[in-house]
N, C-alpha and C positions, 0 to 999 in steps of 0.2 A: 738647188738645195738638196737632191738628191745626197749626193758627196757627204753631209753633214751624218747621214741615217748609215751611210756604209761604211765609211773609215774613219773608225772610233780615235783613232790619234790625229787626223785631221781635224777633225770635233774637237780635240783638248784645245788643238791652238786657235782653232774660233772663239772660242770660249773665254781661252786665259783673253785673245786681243779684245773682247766686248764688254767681259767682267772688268780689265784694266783700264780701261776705256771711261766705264760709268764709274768706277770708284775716283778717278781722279777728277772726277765733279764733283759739285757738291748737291744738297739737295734730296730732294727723288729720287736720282740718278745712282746718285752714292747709296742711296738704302733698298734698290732695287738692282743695284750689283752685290750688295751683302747678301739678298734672296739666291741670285743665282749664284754664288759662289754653292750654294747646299748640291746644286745640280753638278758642279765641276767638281766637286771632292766627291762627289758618288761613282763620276766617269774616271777620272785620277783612281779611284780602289780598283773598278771594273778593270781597267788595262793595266796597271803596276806601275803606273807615273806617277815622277814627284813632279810636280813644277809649280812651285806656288805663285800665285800669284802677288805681283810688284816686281817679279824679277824683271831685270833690267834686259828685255830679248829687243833688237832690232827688227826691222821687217827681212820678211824673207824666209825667216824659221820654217823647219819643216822637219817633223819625227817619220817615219821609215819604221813600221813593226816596232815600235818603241818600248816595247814589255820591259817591263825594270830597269826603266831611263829613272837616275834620279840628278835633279840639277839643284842648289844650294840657292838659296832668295838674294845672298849678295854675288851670286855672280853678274859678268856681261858679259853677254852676248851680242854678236856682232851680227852686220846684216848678209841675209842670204846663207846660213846655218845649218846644214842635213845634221842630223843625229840619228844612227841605228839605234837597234834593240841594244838591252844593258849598258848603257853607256848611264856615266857615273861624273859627274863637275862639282867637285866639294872642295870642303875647307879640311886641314889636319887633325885642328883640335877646335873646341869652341870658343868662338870669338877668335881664329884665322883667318889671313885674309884669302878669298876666294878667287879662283882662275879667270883672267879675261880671256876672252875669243875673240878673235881677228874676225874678219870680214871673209866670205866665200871658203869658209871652212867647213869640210866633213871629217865626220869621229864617225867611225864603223864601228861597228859590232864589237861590245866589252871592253870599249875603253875606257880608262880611269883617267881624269884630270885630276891630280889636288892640290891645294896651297897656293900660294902666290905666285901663280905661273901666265905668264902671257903666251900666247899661242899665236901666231900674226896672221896674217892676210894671207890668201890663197893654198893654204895649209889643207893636207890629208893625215890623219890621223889612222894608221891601220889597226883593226881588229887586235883586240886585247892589248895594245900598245896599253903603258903606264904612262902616263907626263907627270915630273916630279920638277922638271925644273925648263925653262923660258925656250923657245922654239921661233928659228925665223921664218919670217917670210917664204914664200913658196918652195917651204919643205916638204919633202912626204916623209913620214915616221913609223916604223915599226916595230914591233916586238915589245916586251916586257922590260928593256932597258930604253924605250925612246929612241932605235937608232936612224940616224938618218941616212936613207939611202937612197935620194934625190932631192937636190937643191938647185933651185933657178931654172927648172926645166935638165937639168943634168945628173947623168947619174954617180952618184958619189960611192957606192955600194955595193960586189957584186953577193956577197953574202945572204940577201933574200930574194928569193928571185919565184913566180908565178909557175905552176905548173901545167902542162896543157899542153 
């Protein structure tokens, strides 16, 4: 239990899964997930996460220095999920429909999801990449247009390329 006292984003997602947990009982259960909810919006201010509680996350989830992650209550989330710092999973306007996430996806650092956007299975998301419209399958994506410059393990791109 140490782990809960030192990595305050690993804390949020104990919390969201034990809060989520007792609220979908009924009872006792429900009205002593209502209590602790005061505990997770204090931790959610403390670190600059949104992540309300109901949202639809699979198992696996995991924040990564998460400072000014916000994620939208209708989104889904798929299983096995990294999320970096500032990353952003919203709707356009209110009452939009909000981004699905694929399975064994990562979204690094400042990336924007928004709108009705599906994102697939085995998917990398790079740093400040924007998703504005549907992405397949074991894509990697970068930059501020979404582009893709690796598909199915192959590279499609030599335009962004790692320095080092």
């Amino acid at each position: 239990m140490h782990w809960l006292m030192v990595d305050p984003f690993l804390n949020i997602v104990f919390w969201f899964r034990i809060i989520s947990f007792l609220q979908s009982k009924g009872g006792v259960a429900k009205l002593l997930g209502k209590v602790l909810e005061t505990v997770y919006s204090w931790l959610c201010c403390l670190t600059g996460v949104s992540l309300p509680i109901g949202t639809d996350i699979s198992g696996g989830f995991s924040l990564h220095h998460a400072l000014g992650t916000v994620i939208n209550r209708d989104s889904h989330i798929g299983a096995n999920v990294t999320l970096l710092q500032n990353v952003t999973i919203g709707i356009k306007h209110p009452g939009g429909a909000a981004p699905v996430i694929g399975d064994n996806v990562v979204i690094c650092a400042g990336a924007i999801i928004i709108g009705n956007v599906h994102v697939g299975n085995d998917v990398v998301v790079g740093a400040g990449t924007v998703v504005l419209k549907d992405v397949p399958d074991s894509a990697v994506i970068v930059g501020p247009s979404a582009k893709i410059i690796s598909f199915d393990g192959k590279k499609v791109s030599n335009e962004y390329r790692i320095l080092g």
